[in-house]
C-alpha positions as CSV (number, residue, x, y, z in Angstrom):
1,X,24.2,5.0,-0.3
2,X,23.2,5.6,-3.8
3,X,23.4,9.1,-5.3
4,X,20.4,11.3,-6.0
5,X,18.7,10.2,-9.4
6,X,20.0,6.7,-8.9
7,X,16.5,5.6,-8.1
8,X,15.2,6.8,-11.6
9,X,17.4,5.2,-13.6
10,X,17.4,1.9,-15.5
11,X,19.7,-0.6,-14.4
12,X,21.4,-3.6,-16.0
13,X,20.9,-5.4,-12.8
14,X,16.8,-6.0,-14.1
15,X,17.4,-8.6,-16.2
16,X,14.2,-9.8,-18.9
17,X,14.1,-13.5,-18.1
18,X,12.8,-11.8,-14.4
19,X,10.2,-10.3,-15.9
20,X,9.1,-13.2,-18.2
21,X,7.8,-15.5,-15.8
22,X,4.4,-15.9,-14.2
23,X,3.5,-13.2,-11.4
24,X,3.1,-15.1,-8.2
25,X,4.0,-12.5,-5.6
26,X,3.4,-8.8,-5.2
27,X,4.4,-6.9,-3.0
28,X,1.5,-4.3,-2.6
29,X,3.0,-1.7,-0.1
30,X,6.9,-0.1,-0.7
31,X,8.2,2.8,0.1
32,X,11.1,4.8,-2.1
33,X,11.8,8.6,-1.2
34,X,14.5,11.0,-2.1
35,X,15.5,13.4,0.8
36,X,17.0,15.7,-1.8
37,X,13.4,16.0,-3.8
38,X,11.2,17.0,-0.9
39,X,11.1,17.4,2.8
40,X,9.6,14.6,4.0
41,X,9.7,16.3,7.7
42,X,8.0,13.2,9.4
43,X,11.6,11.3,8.4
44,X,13.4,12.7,11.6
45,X,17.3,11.9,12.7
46,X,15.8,10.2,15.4
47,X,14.2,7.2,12.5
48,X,18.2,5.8,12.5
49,X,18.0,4.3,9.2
50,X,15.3,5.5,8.0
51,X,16.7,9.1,7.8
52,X,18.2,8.9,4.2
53,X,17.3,8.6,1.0
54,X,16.1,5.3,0.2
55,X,16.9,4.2,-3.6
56,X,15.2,1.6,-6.2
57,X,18.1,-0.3,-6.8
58,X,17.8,-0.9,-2.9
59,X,14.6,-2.0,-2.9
60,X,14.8,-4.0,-6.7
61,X,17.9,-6.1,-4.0
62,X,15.0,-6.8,-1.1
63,X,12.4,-8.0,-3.4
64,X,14.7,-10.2,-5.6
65,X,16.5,-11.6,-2.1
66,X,12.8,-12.8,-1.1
67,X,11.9,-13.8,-4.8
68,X,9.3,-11.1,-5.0
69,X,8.1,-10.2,-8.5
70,X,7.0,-7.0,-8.8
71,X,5.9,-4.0,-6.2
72,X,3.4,-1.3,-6.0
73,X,5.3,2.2,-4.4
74,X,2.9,3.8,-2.1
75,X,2.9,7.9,-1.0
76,X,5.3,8.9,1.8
77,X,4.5,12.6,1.7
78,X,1.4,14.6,0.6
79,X,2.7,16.2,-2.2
80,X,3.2,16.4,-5.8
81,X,7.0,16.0,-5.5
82,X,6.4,12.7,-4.0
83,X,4.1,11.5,-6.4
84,X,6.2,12.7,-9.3
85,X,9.1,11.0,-7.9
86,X,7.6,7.7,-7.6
87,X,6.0,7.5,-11.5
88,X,9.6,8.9,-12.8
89,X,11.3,5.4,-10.9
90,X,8.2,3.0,-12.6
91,X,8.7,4.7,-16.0
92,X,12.4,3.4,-15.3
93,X,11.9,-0.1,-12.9
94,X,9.9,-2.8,-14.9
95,X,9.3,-4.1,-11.2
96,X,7.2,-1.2,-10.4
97,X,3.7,-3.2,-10.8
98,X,1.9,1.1,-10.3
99,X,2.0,3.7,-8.2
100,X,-0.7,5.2,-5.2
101,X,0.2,8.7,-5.3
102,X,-1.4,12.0,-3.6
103,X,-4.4,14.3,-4.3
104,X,-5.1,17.4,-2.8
105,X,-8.4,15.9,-1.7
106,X,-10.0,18.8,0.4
107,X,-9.7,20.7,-3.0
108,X,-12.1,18.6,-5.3
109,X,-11.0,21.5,-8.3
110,X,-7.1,20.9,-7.6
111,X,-7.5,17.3,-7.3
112,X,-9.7,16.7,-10.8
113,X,-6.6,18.5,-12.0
114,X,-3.7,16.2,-11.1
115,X,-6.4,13.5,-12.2
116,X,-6.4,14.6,-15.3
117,X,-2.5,14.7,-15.0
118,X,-1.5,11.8,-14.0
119,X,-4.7,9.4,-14.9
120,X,-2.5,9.4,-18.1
121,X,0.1,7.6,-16.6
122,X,-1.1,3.4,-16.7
123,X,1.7,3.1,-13.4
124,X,-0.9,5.4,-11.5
125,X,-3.3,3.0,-10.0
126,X,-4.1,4.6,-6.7
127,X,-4.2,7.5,-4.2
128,X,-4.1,8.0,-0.3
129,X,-3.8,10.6,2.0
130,X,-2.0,10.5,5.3
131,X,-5.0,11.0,7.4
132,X,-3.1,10.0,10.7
133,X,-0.8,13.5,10.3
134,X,-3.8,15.3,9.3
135,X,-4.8,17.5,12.3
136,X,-8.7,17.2,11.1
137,X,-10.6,14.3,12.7
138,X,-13.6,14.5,10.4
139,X,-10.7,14.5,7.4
140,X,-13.3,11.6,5.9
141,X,-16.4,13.0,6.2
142,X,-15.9,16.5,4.9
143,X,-17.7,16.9,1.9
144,X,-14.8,18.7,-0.4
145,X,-13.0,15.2,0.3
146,X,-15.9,13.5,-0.2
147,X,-16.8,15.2,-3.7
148,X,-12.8,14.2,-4.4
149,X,-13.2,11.0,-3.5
150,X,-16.0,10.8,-6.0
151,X,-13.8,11.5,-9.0
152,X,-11.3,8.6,-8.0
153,X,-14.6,6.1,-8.0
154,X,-16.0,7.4,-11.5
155,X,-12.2,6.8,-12.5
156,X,-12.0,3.3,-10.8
157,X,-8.9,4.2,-8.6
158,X,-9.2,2.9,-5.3
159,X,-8.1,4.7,-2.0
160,X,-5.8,4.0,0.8
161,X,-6.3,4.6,4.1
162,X,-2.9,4.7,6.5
163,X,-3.1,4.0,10.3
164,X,-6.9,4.6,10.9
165,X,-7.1,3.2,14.4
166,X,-8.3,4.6,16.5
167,X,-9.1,8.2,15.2
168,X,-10.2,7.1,11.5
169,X,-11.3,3.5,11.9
170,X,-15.0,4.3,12.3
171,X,-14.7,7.0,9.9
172,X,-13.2,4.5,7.4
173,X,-15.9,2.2,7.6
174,X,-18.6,5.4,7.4
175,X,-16.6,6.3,4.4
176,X,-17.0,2.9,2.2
177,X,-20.9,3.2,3.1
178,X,-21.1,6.7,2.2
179,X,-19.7,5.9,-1.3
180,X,-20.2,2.4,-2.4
181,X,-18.4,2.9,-5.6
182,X,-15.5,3.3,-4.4
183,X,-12.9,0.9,-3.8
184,X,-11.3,1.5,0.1
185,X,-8.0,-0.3,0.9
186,X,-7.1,0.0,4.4
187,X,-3.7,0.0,5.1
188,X,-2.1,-1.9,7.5
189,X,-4.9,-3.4,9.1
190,X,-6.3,0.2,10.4
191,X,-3.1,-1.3,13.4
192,X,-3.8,-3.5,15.2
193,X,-3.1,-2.6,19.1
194,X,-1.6,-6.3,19.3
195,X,-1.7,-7.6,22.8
196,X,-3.7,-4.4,24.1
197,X,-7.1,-3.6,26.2
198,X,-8.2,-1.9,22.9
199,X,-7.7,-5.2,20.6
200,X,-11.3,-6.1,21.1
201,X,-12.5,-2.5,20.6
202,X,-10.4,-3.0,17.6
203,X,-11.7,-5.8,15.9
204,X,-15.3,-4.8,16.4
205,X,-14.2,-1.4,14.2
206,X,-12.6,-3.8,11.9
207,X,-15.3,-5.8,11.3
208,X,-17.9,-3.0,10.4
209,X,-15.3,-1.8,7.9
210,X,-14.8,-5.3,6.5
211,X,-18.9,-5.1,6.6
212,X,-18.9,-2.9,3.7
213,X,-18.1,-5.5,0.0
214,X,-16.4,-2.5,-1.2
215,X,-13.3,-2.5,1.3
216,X,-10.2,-4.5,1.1
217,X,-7.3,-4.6,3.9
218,X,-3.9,-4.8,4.0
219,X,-1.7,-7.0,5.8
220,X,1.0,-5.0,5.8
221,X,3.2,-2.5,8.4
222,X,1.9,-4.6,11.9
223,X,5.2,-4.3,13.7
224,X,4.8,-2.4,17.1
225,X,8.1,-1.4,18.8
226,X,9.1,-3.4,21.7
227,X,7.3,-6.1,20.2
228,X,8.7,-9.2,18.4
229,X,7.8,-9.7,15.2
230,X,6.8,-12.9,15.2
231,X,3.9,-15.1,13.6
232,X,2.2,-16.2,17.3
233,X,2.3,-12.0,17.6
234,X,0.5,-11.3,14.9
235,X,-2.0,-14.5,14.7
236,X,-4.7,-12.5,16.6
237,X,-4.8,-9.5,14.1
238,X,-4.2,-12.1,11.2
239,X,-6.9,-14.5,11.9
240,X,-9.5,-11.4,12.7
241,X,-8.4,-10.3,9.1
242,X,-9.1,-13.9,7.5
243,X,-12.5,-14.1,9.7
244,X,-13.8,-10.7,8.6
245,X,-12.4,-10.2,5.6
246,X,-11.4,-13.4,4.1
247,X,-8.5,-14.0,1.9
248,X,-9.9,-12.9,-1.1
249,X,-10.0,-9.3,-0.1
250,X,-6.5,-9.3,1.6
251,X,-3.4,-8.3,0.1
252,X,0.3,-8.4,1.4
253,X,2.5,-5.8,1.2
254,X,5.7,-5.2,3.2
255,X,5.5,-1.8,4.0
256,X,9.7,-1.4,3.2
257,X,11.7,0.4,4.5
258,X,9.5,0.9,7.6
259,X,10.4,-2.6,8.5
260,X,14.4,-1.6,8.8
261,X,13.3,-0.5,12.3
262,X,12.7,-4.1,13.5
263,X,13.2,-7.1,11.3
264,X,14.0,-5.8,7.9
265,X,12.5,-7.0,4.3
266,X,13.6,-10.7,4.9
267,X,12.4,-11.1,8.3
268,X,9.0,-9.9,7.5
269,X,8.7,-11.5,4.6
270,X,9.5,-15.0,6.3
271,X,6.9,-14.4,9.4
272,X,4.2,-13.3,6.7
273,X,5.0,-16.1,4.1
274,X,4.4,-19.1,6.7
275,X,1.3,-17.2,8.0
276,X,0.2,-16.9,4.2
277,X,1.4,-20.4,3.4
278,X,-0.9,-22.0,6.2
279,X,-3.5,-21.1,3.5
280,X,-4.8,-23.4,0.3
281,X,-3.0,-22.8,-2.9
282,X,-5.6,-20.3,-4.1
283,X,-6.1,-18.4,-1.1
284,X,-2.2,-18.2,-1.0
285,X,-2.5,-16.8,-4.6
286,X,-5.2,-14.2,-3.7
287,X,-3.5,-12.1,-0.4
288,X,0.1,-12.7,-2.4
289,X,-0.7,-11.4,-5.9
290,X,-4.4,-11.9,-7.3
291,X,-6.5,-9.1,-5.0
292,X,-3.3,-6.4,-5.2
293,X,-4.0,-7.5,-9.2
294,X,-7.8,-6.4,-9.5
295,X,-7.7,-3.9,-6.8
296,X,-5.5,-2.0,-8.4
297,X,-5.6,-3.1,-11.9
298,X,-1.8,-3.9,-12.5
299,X,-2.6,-6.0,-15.7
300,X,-2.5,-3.4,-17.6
301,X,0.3,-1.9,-16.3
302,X,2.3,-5.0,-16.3
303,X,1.1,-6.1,-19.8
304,X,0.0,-3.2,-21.8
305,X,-3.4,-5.0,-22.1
306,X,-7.1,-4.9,-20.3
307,X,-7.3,-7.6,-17.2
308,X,-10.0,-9.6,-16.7
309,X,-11.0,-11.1,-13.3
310,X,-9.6,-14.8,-14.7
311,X,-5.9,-13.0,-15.2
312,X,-6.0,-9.8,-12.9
313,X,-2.0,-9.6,-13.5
């Protein structure tokens, strides 16, 4: 394993003819922490390989392995450490397309604060919160989060939402009515309980969240333990997200290094890539680069310049 600090800092391996071709895939959900830099108490011994510190140069060696261009780190922890951690590696990675970091939402005065911080950062182009260890069912609908929530709208940042079924599913689609300026990116499909009782119950949630123009949805983090991760798994949950959504407000995104506890980056990235290449060109180009693009306005990360909905990266 890599030392601490070798995921902030530049490496020869990131050649500039990589970074000089057309985008055509973006990996819109990676993980990157440092066990020396905060607590991260969910990552327990009992996570095998999960429990160590997981480096950039590691993940810059999964993306390139699949030919992935570029990927956007997304919050492990709530807290500024985290968040901190994860703009010092894409000042240093030019593969880091941004960053979704952490607010203190429930604290609209707090939150305005690190706004203000790191707004002036281009890499930050996002923020969630990990509802599904917050003790607080109505974590949503309380108004301080709401009146947060606000200030990432009027700043055009959208907002992730981790593991929302079942306890934040409904909330989530309450949430994108409540405020329609905001941009809601559910993560992971709100999971999917593939090949469960619930999977109806499931998609009905899903489809009044996908009811609401200003909600996007991950495909991204669908493996269930003692489960194969396979593509006639997954075809359920995947062709509920094409019918409700449609492919123009999907995006891919690994979810590395979660996927080390079943078939690792190469063996997701193969199931989802033949699901994904069952679709026409353009639609291919939407879920794999061009919604993760405009969602989260990487254009002008990746190019120092204002996208426009013909180039979103």
């Amino acid at each position: 394993m890599a030392d601490v600090g070798a995921g902030v800092e530049s490496t020869t391996a990131e050649t500039s003819d990589e970074f000089d071709r057309p985008i055509t895939v973006v990996d819109a959900h990676l993980h990157l922490w440092d066990l020396q830099r905060s607590s991260y108490e969910w990552i327990t011994p009992e996570l095998g390989p999960l429990h160590t510190t997981v480096t950039a140069e590691q993940a810059h060696a999964e993306l390139r392995g699949a030919g992935v261009d570029r990927a956007v780190l997304v919050q492990a922890e709530d807290s500024e450490a985290d968040t901190e951690f994860m703009l010092e590696v894409a000042a240093a990675h030019r593969w880091v397309a941004g960053v979704v970091g952490w607010l203190k939402l429930d604290d609209p005065a707090a939150a305005e604060g690190q706004l203000d911080r790191w707004s002036a950062d281009p890499a930050f182009v996002g923020v969630r919160h990990l509802v599904h260890d917050d003790p607080r069912d109505d974590f949503l609908a309380l108004p301080t989060v709401r009146a947060s929530l606000s200030l990432l709208a009027a700043r055009g940042l959208p907002f992730d939402v981790p593991d929302a079924w079942p306890r934040h599913l409904a909330a989530t689609a309450e949430l994108a009515a409540a405020l329609p300026e905001l941009t809601v990116v559910l993560d992971h499909l709100g999971k999917p309980p593939h090949g469960r009782p619930e999977f109806a119950e499931w998609r009905s949630v899903l489809a009044e969240v996908a009811a609401r123009p200003n909600t996007v949805a991950k495909v991204s983090g669908l493996q269930v333990p003692g489960l194969p991760f396979t593509a006639d798994v997954l075809r359920p949950a995947w062709d509920a997200a094409l019918d409700l959504f449609g492919p123009d407000r999907l995006i891919w995104g690994s979810d590395w290094p979660m996927t080390l506890l079943t078939t690792g980056y190469a063996g997701t990235w193969e199931v989802m890539s033949a699901l994904v290449g069952e679709l026409a060109a353009d639609e291919q180009q939407a879920v794999l680069a061009g919604t993760a693009c405009r969602v989260y306005r990487l254009g002008s990360v990746l190019t120092k310049q204002p996208t426009t909905p013909e180039a979103p990266c």
